[in-house]
Legacy VTK file of the C-alpha trace (Angstrom):
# vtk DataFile Version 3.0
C-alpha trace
ASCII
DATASET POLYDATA
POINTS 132 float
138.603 99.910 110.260
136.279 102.600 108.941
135.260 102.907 105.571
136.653 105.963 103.652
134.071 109.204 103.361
134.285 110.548 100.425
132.559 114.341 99.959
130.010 114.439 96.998
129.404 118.220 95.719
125.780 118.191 94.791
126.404 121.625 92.715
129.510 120.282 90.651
126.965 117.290 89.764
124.265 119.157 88.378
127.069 120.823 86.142
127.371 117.189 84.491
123.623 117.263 84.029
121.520 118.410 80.942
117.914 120.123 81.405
115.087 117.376 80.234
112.856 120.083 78.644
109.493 117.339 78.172
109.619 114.321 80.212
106.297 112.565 79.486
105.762 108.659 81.208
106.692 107.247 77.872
110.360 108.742 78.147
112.435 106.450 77.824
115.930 105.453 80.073
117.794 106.485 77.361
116.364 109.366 76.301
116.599 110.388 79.941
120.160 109.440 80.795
121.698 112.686 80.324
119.239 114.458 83.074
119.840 111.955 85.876
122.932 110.584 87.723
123.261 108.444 91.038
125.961 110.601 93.673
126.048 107.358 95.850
125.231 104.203 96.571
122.783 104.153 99.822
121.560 100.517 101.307
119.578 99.211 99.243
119.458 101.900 96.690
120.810 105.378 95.982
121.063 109.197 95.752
119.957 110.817 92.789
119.432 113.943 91.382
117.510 115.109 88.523
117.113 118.183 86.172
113.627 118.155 84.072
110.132 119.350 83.650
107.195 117.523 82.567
105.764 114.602 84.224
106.972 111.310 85.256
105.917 107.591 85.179
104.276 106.187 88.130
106.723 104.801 90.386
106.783 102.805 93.910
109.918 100.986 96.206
108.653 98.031 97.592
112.079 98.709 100.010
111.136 101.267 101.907
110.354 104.908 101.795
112.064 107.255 99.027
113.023 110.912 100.518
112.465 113.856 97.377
114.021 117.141 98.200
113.455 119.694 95.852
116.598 122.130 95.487
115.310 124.066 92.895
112.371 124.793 91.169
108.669 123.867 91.932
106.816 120.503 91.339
103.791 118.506 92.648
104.251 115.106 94.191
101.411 113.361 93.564
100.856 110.296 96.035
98.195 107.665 94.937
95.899 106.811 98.001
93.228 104.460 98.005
92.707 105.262 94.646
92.474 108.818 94.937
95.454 111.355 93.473
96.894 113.343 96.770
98.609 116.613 95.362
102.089 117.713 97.122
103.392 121.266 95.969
106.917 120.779 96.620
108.289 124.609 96.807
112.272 124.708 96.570
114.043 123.859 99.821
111.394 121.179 100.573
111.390 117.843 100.983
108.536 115.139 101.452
108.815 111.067 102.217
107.081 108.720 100.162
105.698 106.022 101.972
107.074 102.625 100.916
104.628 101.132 98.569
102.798 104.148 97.518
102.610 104.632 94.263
103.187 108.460 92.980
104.472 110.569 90.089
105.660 113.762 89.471
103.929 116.938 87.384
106.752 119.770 86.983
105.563 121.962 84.378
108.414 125.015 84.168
111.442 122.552 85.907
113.056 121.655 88.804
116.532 120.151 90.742
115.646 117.417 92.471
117.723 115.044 94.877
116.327 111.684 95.791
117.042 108.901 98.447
115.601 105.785 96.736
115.441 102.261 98.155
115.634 99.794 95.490
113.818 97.807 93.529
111.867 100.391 92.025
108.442 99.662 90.043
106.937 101.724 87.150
103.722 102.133 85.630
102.704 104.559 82.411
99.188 104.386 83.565
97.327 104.823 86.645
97.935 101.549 89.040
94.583 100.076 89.574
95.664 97.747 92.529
97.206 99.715 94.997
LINES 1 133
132 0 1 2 3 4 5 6 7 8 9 10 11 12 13 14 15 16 17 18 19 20 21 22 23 24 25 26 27 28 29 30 31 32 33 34 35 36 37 38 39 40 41 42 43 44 45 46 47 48 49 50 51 52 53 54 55 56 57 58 59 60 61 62 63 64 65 66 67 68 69 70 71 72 73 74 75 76 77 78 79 80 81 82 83 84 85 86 87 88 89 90 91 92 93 94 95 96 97 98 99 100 101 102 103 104 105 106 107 108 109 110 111 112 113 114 115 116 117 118 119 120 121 122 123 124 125 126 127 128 129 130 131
């Protein structure tokens, strides 16, 4: 028997959402929880979305590789490699996959949308990872 599909409207979600004006690394969960939600479970992790500006945390999925679509907005995916910081200008309607393992973060000075497919667990660092 097949599961039940359920349709999950992306727009009606963001509705829920509230506009993080300053995310810095040091946000914390809570003060955050109003400008994230999951939409669904997805193996080992989820879909997200997001509503912000300001920068993130570093961040890497041990898992496998996370997908970030931006749906509105601009922001710069910045990918950690061999030590060096690899800028990403995500434009709206663009997408990029994050290797599994890489470290990266996010700089989003004026906001964005975003929608995420994250494999869990997911690790986080305030400062720059040394070992990569």
């Amino acid at each position: 028997m097949m599961p039940k599909a359920i349709p999950v409207s992306i727009k009606k979600a963001f509705e829920t959402l509230c506009f993080l004006e300053n995310r810095t690394p040091e946000t914390t969960v809570e003060e955050a929880k109003d400008a994230f939600a999951i939409l669904s479970e997805f193996r080992d992790g989820g879909i997200f979305i997001g509503h912000y500006a300001g920068n993130s945390e570093w961040e890497r999925h041990s898992n496998g590789d996370e997908i970030v679509f931006n749906l509105e907005g601009e922001t710069t995916l910045i990918l950690l490699s061999n030590g060096n910081e690899v800028s990403n200008i995500l434009r709206e309607g663009e997408l990029l996959v994050v290797p599994q393992n890489v470290w990266h973060r996010f700089e989003t000075p004026r906001g964005v949308k975003v929608m995420t497919i994250t494999p869990q667990p997911t690790d986080h660092s305030i400062k720059k990872p040394e070992h990569v």
